[in-house]
N, C-alpha and C positions, 0 to 999 in steps of 0.2 A: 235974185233970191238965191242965196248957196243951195248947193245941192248936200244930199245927203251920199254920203258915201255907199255904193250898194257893195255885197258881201255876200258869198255864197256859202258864206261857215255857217254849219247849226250852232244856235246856244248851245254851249256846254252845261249839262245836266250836272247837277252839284254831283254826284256819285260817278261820276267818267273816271276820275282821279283813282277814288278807289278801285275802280274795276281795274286801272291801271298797274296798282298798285298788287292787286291780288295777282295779275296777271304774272308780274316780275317776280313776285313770292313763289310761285306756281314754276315755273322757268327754271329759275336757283334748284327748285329741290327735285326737278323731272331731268336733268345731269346722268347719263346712265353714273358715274364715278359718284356724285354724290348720295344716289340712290346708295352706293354701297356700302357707304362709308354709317347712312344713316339706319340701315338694317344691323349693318356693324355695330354699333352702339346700341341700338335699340335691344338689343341680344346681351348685350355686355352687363357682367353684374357689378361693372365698378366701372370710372373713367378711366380710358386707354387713352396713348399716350401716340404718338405719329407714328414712332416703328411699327408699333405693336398692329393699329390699324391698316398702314402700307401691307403688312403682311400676313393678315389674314383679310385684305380684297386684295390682294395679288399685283398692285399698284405700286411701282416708285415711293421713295420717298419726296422726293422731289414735287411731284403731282397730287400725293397725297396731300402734303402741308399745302400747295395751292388750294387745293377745294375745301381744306378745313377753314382756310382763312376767308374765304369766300361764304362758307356757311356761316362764322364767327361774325363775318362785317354785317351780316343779312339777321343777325340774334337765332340761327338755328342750332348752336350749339357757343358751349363757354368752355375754358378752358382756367386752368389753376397749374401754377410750376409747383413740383414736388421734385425733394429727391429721391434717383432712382439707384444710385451708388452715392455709399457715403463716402466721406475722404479716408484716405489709407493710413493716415498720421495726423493726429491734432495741428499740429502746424502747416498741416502742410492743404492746397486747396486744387486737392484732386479732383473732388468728387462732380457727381453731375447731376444734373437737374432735367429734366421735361415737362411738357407744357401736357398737363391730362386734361381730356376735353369729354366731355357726356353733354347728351342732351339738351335743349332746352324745350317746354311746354309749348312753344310759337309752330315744333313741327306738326303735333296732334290739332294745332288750331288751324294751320294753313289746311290740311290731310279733311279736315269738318267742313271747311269753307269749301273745298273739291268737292268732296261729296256730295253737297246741299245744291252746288249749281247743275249736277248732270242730273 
């Protein structure tokens, strides 16, 4: 007669995943840096742009654009290029562009989903 294989794993409750999931939401936006980045913007009456936010949270630019792109890959902020200098001469392609990033709606849902579990 085969034997049945024994296992000492519990069934996985269909909400494991999610709780998994809130957990790494949770994670991402508890970052002392991107705490600051996200009070930063939340404060901002328009989207700011890498430098701008590097230096008003007193952070690199370097480490700044890391944790934007980290909140970006995660949907906690978007970002759109504008320019910031236009070119000096019609022909000529001086000028320069930045990536402006505000907000997205997902921080105030992750900030509800905290709340509701404590």
């Amino acid at each position: 007669m085969p034997q049945m294989p024994m296992s000492n794993e519990k069934p996985s409750r269909p909400d494991d995943s999610e709780r998994v999931n809130q957990f790494n939401q949770l994670y991402i936006l508890l970052q002392p840096t991107r705490q600051k980045i996200i009070r930063t913007l939340k404060g901002a009456s328009a989207p700011m742009y890498i430098k701008e936010i590097a230096d008003a949270i007193g952070e690199s630019h370097r480490d700044t654009s890391f944790h934007l792109a980290t909140l970006a890959a995660n949907g906690f902020v978007e970002g759109k290029f504008r320019e910031i200098e236009p070119p000096t001469h019609h022909s000529a392609i001086t000028g320069r562009a930045a990536k402006f990033y505000r907000l997205t709606s997902k921080v105030d849902e992750v900030a509800k989903l905290l709340a509701k579990s404590l």
